[in-house]
PyMOL CGO cylinders between C-alpha atoms (Angstrom):
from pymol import cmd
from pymol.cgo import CYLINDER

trace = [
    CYLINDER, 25.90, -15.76, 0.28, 22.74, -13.17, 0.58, 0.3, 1, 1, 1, 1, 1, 1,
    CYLINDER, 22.74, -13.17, 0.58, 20.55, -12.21, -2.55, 0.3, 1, 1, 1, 1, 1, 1,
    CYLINDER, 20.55, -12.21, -2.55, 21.98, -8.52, -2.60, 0.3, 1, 1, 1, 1, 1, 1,
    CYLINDER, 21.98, -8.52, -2.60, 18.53, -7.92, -3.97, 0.3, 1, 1, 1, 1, 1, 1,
    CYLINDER, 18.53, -7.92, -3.97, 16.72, -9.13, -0.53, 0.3, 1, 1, 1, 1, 1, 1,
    CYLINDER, 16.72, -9.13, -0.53, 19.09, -7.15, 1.68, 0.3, 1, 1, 1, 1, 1, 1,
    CYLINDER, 19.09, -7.15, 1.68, 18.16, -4.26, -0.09, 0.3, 1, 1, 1, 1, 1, 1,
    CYLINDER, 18.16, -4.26, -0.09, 14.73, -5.25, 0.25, 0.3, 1, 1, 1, 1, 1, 1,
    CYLINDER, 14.73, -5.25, 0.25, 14.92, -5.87, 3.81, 0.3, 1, 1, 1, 1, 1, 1,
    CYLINDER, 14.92, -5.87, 3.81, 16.47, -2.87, 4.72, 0.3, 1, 1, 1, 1, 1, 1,
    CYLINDER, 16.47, -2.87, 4.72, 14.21, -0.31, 2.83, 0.3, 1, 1, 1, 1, 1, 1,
    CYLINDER, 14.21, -0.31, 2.83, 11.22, -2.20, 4.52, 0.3, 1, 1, 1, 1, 1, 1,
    CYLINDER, 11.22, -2.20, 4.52, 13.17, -1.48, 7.78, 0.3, 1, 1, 1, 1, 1, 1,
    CYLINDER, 13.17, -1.48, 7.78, 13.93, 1.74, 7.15, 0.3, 1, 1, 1, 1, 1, 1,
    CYLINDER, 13.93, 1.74, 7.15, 10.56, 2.85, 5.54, 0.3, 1, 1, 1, 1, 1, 1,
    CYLINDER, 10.56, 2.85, 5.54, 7.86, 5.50, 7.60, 0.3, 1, 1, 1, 1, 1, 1,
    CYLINDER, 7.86, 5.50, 7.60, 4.61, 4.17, 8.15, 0.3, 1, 1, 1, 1, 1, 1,
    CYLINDER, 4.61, 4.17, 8.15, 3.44, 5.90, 4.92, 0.3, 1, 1, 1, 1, 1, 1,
    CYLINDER, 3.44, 5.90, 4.92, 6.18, 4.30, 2.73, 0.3, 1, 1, 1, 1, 1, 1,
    CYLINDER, 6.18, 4.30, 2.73, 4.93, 1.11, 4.19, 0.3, 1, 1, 1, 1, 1, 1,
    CYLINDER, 4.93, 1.11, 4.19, 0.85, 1.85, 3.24, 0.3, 1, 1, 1, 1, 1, 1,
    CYLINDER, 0.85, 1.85, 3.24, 2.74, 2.85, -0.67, 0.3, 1, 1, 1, 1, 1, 1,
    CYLINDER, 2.74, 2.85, -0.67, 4.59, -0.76, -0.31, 0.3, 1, 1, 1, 1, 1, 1,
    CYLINDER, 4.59, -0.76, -0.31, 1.39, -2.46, 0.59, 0.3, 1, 1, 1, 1, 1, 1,
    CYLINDER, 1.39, -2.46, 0.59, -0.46, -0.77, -2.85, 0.3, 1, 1, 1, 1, 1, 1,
    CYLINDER, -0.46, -0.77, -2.85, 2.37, -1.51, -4.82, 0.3, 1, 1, 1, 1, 1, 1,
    CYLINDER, 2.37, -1.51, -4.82, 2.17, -5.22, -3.81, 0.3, 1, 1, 1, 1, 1, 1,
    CYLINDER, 2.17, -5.22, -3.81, -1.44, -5.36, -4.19, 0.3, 1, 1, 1, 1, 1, 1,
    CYLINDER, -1.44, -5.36, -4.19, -0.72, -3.81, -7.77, 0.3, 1, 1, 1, 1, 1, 1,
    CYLINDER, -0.72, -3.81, -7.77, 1.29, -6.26, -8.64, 0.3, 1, 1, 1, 1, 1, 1,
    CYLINDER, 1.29, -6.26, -8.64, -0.32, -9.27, -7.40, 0.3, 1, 1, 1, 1, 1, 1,
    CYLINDER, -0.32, -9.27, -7.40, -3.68, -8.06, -9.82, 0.3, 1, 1, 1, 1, 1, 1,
    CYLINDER, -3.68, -8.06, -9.82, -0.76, -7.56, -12.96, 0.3, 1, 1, 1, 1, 1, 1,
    CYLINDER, -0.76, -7.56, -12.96, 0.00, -11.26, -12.34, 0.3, 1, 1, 1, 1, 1, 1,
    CYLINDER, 0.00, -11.26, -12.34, -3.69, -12.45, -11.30, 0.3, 1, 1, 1, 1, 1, 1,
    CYLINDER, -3.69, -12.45, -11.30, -2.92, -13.50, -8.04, 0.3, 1, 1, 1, 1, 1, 1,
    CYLINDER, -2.92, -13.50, -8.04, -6.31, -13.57, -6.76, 0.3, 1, 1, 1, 1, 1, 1,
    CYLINDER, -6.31, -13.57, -6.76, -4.85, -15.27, -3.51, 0.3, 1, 1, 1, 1, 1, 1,
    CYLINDER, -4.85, -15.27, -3.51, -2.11, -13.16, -2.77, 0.3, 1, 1, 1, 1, 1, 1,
    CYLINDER, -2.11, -13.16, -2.77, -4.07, -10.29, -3.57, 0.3, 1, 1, 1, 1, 1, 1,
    CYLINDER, -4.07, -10.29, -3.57, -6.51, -10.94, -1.48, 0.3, 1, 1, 1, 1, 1, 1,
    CYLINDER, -6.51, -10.94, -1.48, -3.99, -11.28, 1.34, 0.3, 1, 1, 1, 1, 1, 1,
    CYLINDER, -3.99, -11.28, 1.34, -2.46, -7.91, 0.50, 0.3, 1, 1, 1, 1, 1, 1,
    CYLINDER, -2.46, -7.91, 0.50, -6.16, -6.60, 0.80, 0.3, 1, 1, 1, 1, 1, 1,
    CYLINDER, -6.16, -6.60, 0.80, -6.48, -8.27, 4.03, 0.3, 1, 1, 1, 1, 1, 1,
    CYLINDER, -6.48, -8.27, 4.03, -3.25, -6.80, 5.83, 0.3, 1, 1, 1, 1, 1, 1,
    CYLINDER, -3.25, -6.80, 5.83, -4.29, -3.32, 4.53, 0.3, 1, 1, 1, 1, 1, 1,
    CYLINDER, -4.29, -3.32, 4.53, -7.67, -3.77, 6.11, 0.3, 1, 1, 1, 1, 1, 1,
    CYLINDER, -7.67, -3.77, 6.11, -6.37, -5.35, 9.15, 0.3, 1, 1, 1, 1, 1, 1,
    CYLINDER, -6.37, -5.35, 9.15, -4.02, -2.02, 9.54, 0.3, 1, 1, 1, 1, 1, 1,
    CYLINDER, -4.02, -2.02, 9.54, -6.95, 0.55, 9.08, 0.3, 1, 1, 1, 1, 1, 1,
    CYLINDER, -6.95, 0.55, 9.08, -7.44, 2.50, 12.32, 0.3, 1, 1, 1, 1, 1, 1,
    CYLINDER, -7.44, 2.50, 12.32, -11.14, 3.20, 12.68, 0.3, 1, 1, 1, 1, 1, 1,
    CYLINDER, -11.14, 3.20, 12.68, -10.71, 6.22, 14.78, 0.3, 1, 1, 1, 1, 1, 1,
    CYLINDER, -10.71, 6.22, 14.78, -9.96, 8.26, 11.23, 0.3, 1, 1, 1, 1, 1, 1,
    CYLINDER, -9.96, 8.26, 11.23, -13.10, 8.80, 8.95, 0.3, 1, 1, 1, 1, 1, 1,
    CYLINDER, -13.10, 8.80, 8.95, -11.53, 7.19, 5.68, 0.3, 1, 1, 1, 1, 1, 1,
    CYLINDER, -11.53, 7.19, 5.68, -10.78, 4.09, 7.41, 0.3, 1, 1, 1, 1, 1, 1,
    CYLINDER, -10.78, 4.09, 7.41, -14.68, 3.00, 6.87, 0.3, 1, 1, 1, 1, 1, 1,
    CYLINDER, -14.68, 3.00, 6.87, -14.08, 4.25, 2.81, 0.3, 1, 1, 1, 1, 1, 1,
    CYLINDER, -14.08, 4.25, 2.81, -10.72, 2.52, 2.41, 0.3, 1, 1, 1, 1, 1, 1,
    CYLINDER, -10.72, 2.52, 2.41, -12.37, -0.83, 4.44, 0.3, 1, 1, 1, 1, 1, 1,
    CYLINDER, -12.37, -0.83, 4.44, -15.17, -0.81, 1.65, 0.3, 1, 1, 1, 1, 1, 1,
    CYLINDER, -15.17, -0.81, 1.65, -12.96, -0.37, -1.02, 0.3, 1, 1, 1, 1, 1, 1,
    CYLINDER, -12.96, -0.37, -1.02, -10.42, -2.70, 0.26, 0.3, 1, 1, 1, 1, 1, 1,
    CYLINDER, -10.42, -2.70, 0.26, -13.49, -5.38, 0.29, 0.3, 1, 1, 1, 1, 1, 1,
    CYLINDER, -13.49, -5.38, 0.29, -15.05, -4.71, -2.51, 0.3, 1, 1, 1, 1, 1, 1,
    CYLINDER, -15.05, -4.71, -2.51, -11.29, -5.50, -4.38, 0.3, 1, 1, 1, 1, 1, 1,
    CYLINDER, -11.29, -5.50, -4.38, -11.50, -8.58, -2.31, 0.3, 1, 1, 1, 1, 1, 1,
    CYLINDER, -11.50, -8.58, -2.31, -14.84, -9.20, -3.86, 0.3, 1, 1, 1, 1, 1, 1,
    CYLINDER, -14.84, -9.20, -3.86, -13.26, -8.31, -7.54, 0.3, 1, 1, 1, 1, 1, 1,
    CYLINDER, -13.26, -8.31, -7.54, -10.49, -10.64, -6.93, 0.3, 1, 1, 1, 1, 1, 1,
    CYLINDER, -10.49, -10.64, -6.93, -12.71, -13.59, -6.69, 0.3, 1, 1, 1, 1, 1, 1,
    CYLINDER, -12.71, -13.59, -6.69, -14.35, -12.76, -10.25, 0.3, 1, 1, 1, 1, 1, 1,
    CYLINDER, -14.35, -12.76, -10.25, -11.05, -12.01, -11.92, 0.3, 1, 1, 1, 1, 1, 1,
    CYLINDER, -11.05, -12.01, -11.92, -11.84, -8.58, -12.31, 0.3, 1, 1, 1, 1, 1, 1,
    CYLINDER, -11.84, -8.58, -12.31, -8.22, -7.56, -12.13, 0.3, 1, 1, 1, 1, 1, 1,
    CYLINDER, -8.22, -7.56, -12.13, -8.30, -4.48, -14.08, 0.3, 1, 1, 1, 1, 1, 1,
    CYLINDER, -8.30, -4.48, -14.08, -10.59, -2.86, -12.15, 0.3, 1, 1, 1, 1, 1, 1,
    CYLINDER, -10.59, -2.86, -12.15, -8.99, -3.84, -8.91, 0.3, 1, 1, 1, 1, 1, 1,
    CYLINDER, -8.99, -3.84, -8.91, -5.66, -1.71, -10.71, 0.3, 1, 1, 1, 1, 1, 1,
    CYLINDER, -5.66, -1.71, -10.71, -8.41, 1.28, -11.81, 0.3, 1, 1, 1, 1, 1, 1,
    CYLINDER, -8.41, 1.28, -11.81, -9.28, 1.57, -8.30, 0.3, 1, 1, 1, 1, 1, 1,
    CYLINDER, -9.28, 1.57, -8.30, -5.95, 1.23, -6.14, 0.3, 1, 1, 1, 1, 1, 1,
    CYLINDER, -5.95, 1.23, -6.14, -3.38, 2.78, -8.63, 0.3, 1, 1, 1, 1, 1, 1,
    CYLINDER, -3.38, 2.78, -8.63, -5.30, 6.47, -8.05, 0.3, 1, 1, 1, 1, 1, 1,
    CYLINDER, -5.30, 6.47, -8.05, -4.96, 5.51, -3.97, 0.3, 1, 1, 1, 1, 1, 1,
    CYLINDER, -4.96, 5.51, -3.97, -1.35, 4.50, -4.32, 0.3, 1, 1, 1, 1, 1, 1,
    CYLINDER, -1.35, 4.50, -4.32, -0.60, 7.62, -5.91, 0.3, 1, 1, 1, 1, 1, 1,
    CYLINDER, -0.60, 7.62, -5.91, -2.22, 9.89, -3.15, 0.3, 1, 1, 1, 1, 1, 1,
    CYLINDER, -2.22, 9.89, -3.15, -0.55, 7.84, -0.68, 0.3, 1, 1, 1, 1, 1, 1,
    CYLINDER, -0.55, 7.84, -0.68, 2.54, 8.63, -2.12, 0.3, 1, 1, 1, 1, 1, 1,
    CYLINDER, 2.54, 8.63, -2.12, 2.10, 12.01, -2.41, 0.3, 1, 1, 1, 1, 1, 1,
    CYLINDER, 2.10, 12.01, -2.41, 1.16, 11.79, 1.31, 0.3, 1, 1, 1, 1, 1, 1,
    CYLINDER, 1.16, 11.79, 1.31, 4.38, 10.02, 2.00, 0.3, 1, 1, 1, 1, 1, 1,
    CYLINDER, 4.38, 10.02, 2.00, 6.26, 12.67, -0.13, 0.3, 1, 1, 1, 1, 1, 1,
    CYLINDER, 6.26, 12.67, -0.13, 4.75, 15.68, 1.59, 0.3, 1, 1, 1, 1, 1, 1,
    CYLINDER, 4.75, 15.68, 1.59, 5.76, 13.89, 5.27, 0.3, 1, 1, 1, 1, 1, 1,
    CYLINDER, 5.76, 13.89, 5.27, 9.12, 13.86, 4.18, 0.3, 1, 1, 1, 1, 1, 1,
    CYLINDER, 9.12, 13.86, 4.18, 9.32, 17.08, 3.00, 0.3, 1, 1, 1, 1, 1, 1,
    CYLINDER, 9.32, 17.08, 3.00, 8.17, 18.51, 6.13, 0.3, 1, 1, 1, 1, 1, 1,
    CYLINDER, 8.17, 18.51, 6.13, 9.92, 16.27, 8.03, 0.3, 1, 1, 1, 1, 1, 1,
    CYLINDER, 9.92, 16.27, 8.03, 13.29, 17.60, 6.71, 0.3, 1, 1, 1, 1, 1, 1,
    CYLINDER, 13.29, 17.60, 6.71, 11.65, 21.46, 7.05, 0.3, 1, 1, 1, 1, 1, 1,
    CYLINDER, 11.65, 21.46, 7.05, 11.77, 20.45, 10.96, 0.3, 1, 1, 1, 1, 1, 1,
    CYLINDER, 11.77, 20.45, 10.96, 15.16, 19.28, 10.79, 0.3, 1, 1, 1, 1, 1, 1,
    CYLINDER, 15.16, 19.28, 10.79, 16.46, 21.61, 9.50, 0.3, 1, 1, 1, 1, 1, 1,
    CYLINDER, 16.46, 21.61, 9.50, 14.70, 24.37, 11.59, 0.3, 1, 1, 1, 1, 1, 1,
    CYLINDER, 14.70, 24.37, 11.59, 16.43, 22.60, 14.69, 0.3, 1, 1, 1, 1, 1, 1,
]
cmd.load_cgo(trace, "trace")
């Protein structure tokens, strides 16, 4: 039998916008610094950098940040890693929020 807990998982990663996925990413990375997971942190850092399109002007912000967490991770410095993503996670969010929101404004316009 399936971990209910994994399907529910699975399908909220499937069904998730592009934003929701960037909010999934944070909330991962978040995590990983709560338990000190310097490696898996540092592979949640990765993917996130790996995913910035360099076409946008914050992608060359969020790439800095995203190393210099990297960097953090290696000295332990977990806290500060949370100090700096939790405000991003947040706007991202909001981001996400205000996508849906006009999202369903177009919907139900049509």
């Amino acid at each position: 039998m399936r971990n209910p807990q994994l399907v529910y998982q699975q399908q909220s990663i499937k069904n998730a916008s592009p934003l929701q996925l960037v909010v999934k990413m944070y909330d991962l990375a978040i995590q990983a610094s709560y338990r000190e997971d310097e490696k898996r942190l540092r592979e949640i850092l990765s993917t996130l950098i790996s995913g910035l399109n360099f076409e946008h002007p914050p992608a060359d912000q969020l790439f800095s940040l995203y190393k210099y967490c990297q960097e953090q991770a290696r000295k332990g410095e977990f806290e500060e890693i949370r100090e700096i993503l939790e405000p991003l996670r947040d706007t991202w969010q909001e981001a996400a929020d205000q996508n849906r929101a006009d999202l369903g404004t177009k919907l139900s316009q049509a």
